[in-house]
PyMOL CGO cylinders between C-alpha atoms (Angstrom):
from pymol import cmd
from pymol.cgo import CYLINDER

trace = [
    CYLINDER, 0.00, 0.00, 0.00, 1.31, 3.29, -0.53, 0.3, 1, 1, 1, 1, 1, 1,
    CYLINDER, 1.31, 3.29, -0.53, 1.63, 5.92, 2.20, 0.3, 1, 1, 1, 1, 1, 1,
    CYLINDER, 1.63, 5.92, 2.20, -0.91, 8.29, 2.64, 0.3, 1, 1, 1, 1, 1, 1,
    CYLINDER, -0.91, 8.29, 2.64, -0.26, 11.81, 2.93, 0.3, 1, 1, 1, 1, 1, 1,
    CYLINDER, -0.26, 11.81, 2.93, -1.58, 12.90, 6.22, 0.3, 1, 1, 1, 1, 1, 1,
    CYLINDER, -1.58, 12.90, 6.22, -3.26, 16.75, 6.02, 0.3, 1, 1, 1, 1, 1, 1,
    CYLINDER, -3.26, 16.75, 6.02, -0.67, 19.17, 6.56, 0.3, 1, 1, 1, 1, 1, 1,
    CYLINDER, -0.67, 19.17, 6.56, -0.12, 23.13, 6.50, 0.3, 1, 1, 1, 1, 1, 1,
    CYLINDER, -0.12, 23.13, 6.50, -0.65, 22.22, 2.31, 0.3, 1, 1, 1, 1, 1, 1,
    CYLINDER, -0.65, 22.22, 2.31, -3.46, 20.58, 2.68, 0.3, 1, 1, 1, 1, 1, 1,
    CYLINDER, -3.46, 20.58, 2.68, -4.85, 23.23, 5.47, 0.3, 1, 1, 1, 1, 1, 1,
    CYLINDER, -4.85, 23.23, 5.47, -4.24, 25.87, 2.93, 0.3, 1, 1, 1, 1, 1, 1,
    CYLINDER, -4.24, 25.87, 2.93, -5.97, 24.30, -0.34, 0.3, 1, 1, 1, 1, 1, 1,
    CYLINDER, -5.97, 24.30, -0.34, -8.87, 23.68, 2.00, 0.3, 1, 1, 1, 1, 1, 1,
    CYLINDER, -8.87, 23.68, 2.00, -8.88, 27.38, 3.06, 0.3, 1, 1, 1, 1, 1, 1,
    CYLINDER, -8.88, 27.38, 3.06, -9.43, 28.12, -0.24, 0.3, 1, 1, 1, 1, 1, 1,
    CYLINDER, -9.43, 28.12, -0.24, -11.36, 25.65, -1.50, 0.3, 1, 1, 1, 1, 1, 1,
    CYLINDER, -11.36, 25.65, -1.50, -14.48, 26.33, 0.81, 0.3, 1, 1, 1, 1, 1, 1,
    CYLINDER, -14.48, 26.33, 0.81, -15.93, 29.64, -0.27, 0.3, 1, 1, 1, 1, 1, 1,
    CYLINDER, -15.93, 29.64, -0.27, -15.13, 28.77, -4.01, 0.3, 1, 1, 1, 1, 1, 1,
    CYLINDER, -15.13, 28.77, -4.01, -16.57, 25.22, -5.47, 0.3, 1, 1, 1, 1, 1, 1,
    CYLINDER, -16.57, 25.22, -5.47, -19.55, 24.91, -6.58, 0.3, 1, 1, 1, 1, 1, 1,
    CYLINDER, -19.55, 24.91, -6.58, -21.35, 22.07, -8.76, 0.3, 1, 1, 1, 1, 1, 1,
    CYLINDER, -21.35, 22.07, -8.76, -19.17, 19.27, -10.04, 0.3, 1, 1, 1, 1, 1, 1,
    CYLINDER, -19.17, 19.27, -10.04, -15.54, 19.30, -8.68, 0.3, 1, 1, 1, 1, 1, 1,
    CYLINDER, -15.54, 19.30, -8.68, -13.43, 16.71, -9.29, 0.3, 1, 1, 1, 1, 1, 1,
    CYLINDER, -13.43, 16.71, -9.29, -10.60, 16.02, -6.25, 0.3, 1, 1, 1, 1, 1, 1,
    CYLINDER, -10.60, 16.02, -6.25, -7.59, 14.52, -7.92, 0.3, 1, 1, 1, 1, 1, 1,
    CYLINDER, -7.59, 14.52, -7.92, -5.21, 12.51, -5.89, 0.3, 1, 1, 1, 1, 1, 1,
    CYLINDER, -5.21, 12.51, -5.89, -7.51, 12.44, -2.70, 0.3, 1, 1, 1, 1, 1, 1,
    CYLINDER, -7.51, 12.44, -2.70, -5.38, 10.88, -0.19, 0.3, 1, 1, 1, 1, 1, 1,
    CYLINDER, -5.38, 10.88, -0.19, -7.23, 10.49, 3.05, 0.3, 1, 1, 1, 1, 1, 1,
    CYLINDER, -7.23, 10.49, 3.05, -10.24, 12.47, 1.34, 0.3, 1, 1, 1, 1, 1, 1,
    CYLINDER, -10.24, 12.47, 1.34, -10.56, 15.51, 3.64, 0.3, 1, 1, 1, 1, 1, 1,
    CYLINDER, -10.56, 15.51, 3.64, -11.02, 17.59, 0.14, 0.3, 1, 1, 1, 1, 1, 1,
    CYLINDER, -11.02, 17.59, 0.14, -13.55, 15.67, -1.22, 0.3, 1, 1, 1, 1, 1, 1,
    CYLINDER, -13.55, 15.67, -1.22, -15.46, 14.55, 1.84, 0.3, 1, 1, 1, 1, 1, 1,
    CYLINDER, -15.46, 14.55, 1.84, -15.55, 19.10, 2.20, 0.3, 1, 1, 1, 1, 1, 1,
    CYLINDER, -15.55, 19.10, 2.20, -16.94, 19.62, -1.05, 0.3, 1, 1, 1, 1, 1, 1,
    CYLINDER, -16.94, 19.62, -1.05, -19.50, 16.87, -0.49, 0.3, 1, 1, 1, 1, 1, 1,
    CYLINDER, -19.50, 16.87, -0.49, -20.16, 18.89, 2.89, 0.3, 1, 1, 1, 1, 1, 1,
    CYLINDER, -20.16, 18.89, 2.89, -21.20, 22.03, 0.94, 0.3, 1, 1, 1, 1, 1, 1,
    CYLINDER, -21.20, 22.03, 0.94, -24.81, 22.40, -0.37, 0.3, 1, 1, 1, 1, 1, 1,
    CYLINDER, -24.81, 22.40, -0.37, -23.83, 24.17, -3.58, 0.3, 1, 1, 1, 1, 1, 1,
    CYLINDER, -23.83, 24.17, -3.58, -21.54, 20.84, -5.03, 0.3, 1, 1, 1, 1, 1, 1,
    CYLINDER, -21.54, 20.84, -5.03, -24.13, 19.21, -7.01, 0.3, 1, 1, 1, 1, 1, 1,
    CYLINDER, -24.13, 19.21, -7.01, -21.24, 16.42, -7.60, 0.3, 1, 1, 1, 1, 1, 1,
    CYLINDER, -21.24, 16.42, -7.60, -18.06, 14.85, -5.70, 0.3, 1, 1, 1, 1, 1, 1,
    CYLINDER, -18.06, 14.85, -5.70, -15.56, 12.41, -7.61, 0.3, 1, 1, 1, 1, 1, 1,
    CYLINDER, -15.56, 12.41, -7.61, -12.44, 11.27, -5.79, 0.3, 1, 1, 1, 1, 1, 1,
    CYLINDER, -12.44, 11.27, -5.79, -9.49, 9.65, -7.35, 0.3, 1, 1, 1, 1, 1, 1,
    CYLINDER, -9.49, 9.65, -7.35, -6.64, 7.80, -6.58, 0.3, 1, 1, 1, 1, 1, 1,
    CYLINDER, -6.64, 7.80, -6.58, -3.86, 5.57, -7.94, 0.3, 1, 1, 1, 1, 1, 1,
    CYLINDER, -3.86, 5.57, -7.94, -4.30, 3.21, -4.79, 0.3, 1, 1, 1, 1, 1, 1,
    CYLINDER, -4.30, 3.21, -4.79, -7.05, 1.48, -3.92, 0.3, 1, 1, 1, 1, 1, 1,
    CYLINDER, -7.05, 1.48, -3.92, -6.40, 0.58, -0.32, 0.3, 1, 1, 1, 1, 1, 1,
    CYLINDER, -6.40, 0.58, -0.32, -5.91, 4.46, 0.33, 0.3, 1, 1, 1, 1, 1, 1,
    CYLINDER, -5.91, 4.46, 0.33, -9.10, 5.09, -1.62, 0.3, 1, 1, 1, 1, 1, 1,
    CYLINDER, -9.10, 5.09, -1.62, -10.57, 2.58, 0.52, 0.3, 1, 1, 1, 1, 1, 1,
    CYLINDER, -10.57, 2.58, 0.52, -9.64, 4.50, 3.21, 0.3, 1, 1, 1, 1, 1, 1,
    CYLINDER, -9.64, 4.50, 3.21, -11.25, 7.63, 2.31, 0.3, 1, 1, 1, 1, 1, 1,
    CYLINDER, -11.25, 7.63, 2.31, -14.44, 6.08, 1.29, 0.3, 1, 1, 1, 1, 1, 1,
    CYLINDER, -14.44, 6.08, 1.29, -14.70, 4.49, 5.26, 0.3, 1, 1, 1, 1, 1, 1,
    CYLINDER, -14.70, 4.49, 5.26, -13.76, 8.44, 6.22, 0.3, 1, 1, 1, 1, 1, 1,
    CYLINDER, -13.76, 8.44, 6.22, -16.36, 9.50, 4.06, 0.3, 1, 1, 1, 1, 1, 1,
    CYLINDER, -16.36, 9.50, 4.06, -19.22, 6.95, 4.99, 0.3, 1, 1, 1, 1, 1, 1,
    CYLINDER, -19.22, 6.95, 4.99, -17.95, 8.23, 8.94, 0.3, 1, 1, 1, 1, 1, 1,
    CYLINDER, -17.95, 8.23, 8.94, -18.72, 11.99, 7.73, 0.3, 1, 1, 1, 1, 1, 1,
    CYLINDER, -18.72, 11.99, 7.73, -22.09, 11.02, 6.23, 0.3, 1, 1, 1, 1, 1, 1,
    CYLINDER, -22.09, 11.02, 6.23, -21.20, 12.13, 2.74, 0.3, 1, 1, 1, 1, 1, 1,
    CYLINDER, -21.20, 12.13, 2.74, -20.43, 8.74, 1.25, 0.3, 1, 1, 1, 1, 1, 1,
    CYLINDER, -20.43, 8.74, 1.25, -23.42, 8.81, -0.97, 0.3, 1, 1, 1, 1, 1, 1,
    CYLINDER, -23.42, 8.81, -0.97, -22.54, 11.96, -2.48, 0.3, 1, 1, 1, 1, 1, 1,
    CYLINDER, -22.54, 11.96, -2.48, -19.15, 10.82, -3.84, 0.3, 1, 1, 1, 1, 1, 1,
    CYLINDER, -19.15, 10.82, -3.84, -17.95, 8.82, -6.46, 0.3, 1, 1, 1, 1, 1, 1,
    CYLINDER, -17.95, 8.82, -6.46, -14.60, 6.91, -5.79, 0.3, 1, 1, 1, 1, 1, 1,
    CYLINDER, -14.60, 6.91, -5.79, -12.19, 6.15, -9.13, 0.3, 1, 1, 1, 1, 1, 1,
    CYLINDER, -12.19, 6.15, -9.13, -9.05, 4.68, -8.93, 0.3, 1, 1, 1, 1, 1, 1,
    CYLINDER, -9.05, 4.68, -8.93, -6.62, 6.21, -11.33, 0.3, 1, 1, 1, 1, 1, 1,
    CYLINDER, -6.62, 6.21, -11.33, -3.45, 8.09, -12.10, 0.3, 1, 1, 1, 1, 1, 1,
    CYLINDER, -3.45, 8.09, -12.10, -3.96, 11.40, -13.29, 0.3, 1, 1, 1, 1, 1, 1,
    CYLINDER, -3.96, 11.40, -13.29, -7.16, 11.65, -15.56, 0.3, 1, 1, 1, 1, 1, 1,
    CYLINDER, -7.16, 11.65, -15.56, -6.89, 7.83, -16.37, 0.3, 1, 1, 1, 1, 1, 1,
    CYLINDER, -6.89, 7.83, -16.37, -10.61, 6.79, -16.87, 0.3, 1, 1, 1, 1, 1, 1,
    CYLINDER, -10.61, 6.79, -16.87, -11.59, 10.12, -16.83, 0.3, 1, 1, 1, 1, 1, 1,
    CYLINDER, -11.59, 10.12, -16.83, -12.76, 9.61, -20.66, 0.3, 1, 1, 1, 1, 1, 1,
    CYLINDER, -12.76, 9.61, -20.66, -14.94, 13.08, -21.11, 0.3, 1, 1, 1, 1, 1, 1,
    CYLINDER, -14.94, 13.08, -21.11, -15.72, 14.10, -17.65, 0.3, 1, 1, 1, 1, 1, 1,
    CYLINDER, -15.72, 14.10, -17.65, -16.21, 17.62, -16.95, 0.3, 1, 1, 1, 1, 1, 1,
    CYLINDER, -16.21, 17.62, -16.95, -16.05, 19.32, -13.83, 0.3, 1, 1, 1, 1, 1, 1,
    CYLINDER, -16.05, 19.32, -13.83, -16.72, 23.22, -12.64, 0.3, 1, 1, 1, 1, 1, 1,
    CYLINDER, -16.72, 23.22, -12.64, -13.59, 22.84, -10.13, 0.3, 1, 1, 1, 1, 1, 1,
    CYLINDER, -13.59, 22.84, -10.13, -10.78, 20.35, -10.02, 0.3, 1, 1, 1, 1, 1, 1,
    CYLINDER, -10.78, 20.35, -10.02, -8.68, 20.30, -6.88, 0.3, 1, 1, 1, 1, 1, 1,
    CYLINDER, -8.68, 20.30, -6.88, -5.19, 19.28, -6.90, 0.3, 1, 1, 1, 1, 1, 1,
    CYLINDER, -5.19, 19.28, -6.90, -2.80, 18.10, -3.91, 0.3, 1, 1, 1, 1, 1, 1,
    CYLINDER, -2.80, 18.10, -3.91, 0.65, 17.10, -5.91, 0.3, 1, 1, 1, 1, 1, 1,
    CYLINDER, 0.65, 17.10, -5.91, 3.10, 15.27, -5.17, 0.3, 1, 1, 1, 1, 1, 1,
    CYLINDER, 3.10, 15.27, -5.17, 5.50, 18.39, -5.74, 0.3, 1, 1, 1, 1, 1, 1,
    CYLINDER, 5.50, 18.39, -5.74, 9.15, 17.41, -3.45, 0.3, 1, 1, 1, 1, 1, 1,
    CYLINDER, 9.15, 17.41, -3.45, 11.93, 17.18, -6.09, 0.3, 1, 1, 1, 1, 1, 1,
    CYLINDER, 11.93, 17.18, -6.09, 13.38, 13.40, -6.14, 0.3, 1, 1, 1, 1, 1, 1,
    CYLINDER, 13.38, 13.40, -6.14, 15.17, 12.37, -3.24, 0.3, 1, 1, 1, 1, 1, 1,
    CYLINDER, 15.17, 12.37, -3.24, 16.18, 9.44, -4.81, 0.3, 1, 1, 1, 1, 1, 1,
    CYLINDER, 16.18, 9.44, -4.81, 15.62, 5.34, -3.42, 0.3, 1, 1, 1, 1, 1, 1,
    CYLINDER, 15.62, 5.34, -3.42, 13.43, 6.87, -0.75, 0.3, 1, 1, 1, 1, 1, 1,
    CYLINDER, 13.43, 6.87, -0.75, 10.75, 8.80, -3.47, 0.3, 1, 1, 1, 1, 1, 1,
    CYLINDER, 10.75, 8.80, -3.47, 7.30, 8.24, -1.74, 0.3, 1, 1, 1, 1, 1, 1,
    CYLINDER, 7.30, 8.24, -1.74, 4.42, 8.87, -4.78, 0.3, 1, 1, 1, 1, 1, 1,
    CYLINDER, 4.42, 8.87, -4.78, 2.53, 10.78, -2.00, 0.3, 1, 1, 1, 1, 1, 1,
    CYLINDER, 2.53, 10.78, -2.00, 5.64, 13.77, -2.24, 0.3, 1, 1, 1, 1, 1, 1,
    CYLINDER, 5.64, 13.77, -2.24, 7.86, 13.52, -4.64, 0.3, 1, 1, 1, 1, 1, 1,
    CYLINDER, 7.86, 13.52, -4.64, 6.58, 15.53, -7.83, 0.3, 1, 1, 1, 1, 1, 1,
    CYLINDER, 6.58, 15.53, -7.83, 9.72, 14.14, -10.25, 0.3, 1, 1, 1, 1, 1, 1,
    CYLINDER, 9.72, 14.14, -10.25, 13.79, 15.06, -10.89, 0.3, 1, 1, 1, 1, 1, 1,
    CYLINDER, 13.79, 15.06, -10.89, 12.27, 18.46, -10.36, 0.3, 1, 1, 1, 1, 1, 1,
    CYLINDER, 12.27, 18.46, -10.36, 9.54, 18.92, -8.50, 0.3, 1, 1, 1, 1, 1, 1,
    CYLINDER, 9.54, 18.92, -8.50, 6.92, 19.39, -10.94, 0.3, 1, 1, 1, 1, 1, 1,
    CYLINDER, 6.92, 19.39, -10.94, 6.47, 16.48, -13.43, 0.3, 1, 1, 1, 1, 1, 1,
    CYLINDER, 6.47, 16.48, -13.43, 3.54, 15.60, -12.20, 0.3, 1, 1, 1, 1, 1, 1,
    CYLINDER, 3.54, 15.60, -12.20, 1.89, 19.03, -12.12, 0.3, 1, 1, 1, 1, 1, 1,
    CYLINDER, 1.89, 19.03, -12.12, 2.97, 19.27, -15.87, 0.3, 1, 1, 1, 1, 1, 1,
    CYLINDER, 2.97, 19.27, -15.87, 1.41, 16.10, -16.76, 0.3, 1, 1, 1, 1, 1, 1,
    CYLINDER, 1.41, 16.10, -16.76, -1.90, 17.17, -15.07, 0.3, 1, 1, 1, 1, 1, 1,
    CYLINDER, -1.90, 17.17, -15.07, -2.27, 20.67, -16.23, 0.3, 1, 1, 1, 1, 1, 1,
    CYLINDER, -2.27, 20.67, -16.23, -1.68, 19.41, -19.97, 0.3, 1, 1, 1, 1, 1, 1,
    CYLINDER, -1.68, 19.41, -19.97, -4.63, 17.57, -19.44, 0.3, 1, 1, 1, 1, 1, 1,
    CYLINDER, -4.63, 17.57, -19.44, -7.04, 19.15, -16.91, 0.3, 1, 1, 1, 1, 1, 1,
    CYLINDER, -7.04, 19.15, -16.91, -7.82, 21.74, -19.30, 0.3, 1, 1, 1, 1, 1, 1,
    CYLINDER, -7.82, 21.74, -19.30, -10.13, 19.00, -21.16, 0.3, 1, 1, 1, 1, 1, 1,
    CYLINDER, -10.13, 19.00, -21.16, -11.66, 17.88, -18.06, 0.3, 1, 1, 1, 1, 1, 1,
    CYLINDER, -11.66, 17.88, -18.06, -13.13, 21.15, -17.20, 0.3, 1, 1, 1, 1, 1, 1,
    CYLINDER, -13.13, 21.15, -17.20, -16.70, 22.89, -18.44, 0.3, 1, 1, 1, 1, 1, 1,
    CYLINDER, -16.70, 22.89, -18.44, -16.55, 26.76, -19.11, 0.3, 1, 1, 1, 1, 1, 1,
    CYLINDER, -16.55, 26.76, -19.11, -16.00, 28.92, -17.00, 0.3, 1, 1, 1, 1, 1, 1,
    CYLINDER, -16.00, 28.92, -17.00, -14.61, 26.02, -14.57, 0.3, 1, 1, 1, 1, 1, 1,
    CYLINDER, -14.61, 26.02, -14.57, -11.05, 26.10, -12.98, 0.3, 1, 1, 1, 1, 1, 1,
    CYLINDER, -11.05, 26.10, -12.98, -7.58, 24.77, -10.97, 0.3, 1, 1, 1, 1, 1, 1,
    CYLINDER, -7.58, 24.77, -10.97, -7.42, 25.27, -7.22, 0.3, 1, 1, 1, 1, 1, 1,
    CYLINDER, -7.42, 25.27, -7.22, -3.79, 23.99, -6.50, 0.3, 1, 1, 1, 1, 1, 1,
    CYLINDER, -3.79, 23.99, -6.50, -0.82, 24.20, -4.37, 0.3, 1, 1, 1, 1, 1, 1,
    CYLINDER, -0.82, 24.20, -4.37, 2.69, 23.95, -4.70, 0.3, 1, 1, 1, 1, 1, 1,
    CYLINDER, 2.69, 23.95, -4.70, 6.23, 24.62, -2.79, 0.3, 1, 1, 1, 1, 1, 1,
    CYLINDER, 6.23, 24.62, -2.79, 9.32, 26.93, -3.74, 0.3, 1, 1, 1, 1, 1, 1,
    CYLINDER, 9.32, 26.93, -3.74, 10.93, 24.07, -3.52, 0.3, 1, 1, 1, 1, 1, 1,
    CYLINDER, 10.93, 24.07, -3.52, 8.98, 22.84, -6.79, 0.3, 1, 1, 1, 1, 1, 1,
    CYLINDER, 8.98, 22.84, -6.79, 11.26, 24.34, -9.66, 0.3, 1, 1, 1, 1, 1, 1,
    CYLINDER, 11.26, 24.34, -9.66, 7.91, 24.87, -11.57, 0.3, 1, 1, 1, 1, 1, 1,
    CYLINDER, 7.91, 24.87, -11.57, 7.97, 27.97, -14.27, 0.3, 1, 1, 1, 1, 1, 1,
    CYLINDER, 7.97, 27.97, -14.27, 4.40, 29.26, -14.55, 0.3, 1, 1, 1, 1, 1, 1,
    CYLINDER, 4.40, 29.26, -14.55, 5.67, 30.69, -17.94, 0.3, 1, 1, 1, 1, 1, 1,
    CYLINDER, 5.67, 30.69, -17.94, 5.96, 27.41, -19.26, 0.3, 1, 1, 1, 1, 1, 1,
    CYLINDER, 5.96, 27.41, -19.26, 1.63, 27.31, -19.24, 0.3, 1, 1, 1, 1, 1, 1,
    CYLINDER, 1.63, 27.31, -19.24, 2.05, 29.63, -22.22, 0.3, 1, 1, 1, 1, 1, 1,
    CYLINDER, 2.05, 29.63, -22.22, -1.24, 30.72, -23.55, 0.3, 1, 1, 1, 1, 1, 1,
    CYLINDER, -1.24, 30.72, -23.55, -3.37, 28.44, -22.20, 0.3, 1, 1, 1, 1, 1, 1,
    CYLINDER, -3.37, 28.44, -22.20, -4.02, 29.14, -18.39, 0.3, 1, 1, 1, 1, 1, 1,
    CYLINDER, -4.02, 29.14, -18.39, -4.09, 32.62, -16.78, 0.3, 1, 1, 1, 1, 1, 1,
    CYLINDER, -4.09, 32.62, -16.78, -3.41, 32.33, -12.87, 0.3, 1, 1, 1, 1, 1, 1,
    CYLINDER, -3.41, 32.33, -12.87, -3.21, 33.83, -9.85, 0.3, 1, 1, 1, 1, 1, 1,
    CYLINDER, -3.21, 33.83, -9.85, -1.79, 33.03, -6.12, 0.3, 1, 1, 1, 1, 1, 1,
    CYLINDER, -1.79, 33.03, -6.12, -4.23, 33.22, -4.07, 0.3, 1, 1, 1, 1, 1, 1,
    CYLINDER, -4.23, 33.22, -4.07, -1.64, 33.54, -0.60, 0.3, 1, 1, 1, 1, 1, 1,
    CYLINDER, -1.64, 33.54, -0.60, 1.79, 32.52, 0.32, 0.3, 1, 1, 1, 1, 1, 1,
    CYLINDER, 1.79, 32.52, 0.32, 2.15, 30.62, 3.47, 0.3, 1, 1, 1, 1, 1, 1,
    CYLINDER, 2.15, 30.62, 3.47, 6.14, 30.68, 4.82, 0.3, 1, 1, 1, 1, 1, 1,
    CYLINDER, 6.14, 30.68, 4.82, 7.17, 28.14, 6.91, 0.3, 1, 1, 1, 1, 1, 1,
    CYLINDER, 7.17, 28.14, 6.91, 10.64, 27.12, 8.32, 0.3, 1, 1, 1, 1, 1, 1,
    CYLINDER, 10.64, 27.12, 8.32, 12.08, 25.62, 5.53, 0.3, 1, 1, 1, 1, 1, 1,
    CYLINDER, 12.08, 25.62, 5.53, 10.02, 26.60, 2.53, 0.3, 1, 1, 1, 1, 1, 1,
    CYLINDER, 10.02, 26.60, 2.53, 7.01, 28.67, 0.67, 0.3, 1, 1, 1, 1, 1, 1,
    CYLINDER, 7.01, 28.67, 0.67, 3.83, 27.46, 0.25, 0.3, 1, 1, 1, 1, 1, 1,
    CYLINDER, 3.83, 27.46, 0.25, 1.45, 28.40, -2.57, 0.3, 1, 1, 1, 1, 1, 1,
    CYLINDER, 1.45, 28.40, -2.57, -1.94, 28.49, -3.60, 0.3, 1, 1, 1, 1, 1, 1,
    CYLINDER, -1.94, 28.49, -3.60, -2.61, 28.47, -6.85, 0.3, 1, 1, 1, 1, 1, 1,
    CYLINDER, -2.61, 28.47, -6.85, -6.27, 29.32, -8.98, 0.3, 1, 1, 1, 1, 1, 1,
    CYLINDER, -6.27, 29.32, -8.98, -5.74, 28.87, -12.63, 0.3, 1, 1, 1, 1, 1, 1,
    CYLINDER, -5.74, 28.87, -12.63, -8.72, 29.30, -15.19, 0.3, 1, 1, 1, 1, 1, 1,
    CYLINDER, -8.72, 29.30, -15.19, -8.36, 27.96, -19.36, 0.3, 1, 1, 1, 1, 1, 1,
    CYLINDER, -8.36, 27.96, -19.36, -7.79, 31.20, -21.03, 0.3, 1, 1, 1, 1, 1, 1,
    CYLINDER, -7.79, 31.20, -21.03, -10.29, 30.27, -23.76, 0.3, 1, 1, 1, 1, 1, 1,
    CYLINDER, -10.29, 30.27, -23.76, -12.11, 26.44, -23.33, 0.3, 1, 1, 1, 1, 1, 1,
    CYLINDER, -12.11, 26.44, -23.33, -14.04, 26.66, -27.05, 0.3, 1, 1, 1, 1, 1, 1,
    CYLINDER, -14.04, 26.66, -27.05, -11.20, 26.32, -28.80, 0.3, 1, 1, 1, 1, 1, 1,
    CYLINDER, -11.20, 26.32, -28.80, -11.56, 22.58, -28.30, 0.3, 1, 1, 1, 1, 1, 1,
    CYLINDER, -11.56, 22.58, -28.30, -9.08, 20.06, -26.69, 0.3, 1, 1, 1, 1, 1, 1,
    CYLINDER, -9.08, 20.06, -26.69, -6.76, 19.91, -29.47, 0.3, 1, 1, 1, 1, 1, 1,
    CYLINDER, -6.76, 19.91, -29.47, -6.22, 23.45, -29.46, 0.3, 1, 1, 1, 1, 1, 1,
    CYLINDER, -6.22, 23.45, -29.46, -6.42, 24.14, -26.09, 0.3, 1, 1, 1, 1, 1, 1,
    CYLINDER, -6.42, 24.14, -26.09, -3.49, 21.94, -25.04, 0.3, 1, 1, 1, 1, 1, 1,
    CYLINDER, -3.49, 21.94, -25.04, -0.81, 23.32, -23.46, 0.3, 1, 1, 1, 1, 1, 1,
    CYLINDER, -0.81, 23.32, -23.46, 2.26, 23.20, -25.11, 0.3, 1, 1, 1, 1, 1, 1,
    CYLINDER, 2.26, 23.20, -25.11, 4.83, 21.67, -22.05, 0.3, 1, 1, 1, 1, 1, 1,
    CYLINDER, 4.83, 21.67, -22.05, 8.11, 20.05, -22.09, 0.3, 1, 1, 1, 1, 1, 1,
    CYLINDER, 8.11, 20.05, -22.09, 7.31, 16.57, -21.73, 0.3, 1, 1, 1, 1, 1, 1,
    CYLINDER, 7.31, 16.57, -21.73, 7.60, 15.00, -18.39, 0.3, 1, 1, 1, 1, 1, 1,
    CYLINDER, 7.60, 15.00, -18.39, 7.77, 11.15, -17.00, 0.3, 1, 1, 1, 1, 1, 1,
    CYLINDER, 7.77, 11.15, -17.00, 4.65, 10.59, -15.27, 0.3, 1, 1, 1, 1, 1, 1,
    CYLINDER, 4.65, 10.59, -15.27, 4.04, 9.33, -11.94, 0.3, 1, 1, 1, 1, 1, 1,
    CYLINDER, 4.04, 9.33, -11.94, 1.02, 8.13, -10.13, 0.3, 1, 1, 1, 1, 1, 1,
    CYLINDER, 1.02, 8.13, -10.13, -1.40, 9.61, -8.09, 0.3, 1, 1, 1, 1, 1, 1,
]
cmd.load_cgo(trace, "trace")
């Protein structure tokens, strides 16, 4: 089983965020012990709650978490990595967690460690989130300064903002809302244009 990342000052401020914003479908990618989903499905205007996750013992896990919060009913649980499965799912808000700790090396845990750099796996998601998303929908993520990601490198295809900066003792936190500069271009024009990463599971 892979470890689960336990909610932490990340997770704290994604949720911070997170509450006043979704709204109808959202889509929790990566949902660990489920505190993100099992939220949304807490707030009267979701509509819709899926919750993915490349293990199913830790989706497991959230489900029982879920079914303890009374929400159960009101989310879906997919095992996946990234949008695997997905096929043309659409959501209003898709919530993102990363892995986003560059590679340590023999002791890489999927729950932190993003890649060589940090931010494979956000690379691999954003080129493909932007299809899973209905107009007008958008990215509430987070991400470290120790994540060597370069926001320029989403070219024309999201605009963003940071929502806050949160400093702890040995590195910046940040959240993250990005929005699809223009969704009816279609998929195959809407794709952002990234160096290409190796993927890792979530």
């Amino acid at each position: 089983m892979a470890k689960v990342y336990k909610p932490a000052e990340d997770s704290m401020l994604l949720l911070r965020h997170m509450k006043p914003r979704v709204y109808g479908s959202v889509l929790d990618m990566g949902t660990g012990t489920g505190i993100l989903a099992i939220t949304a499905a807490s707030n009267s205007r979701v509509s819709r709650v899926v919750a993915t996750d490349i293990d199913p013992e830790t989706l497991s896990e959230a489900q029982k978490r879920a079914e303890g919060a009374g929400v159960s009913e009101r989310i879906e649980f997919r095992i996946g990595n990234l949008f695997e499965g997905m096929k043309s799912d659409r959501f209003d808000w898709i919530l993102f967690n990363p892995p986003y700790l560059p590679s340590e090396g023999s002791i890489d845990e999927a729950s932190w460690s993003g890649g060589e750099t940090g931010d494979e796996v956000i690379m691999n998601f954003l080129s493909s989130a932007v299809e899973h998303l209905n107009p007008g929908g958008a990215i509430l993520m987070v991400y470290s300064s120790e994540t060597k990601l370069n926001l320029k490198e989403l070219g024309d295809v999201y605009c963003y903002e940071v929502l806050e900066e949160l400093s702890l003792f040995f590195e910046r936190l940040y959240c993250l809302l990005l929005r699809p500069i223009n969704l009816s271009l279609g998929p195959s024009r809407t794709r952002p244009q990234m160096r290409p990463r190796r993927a890792r599971g979530l």
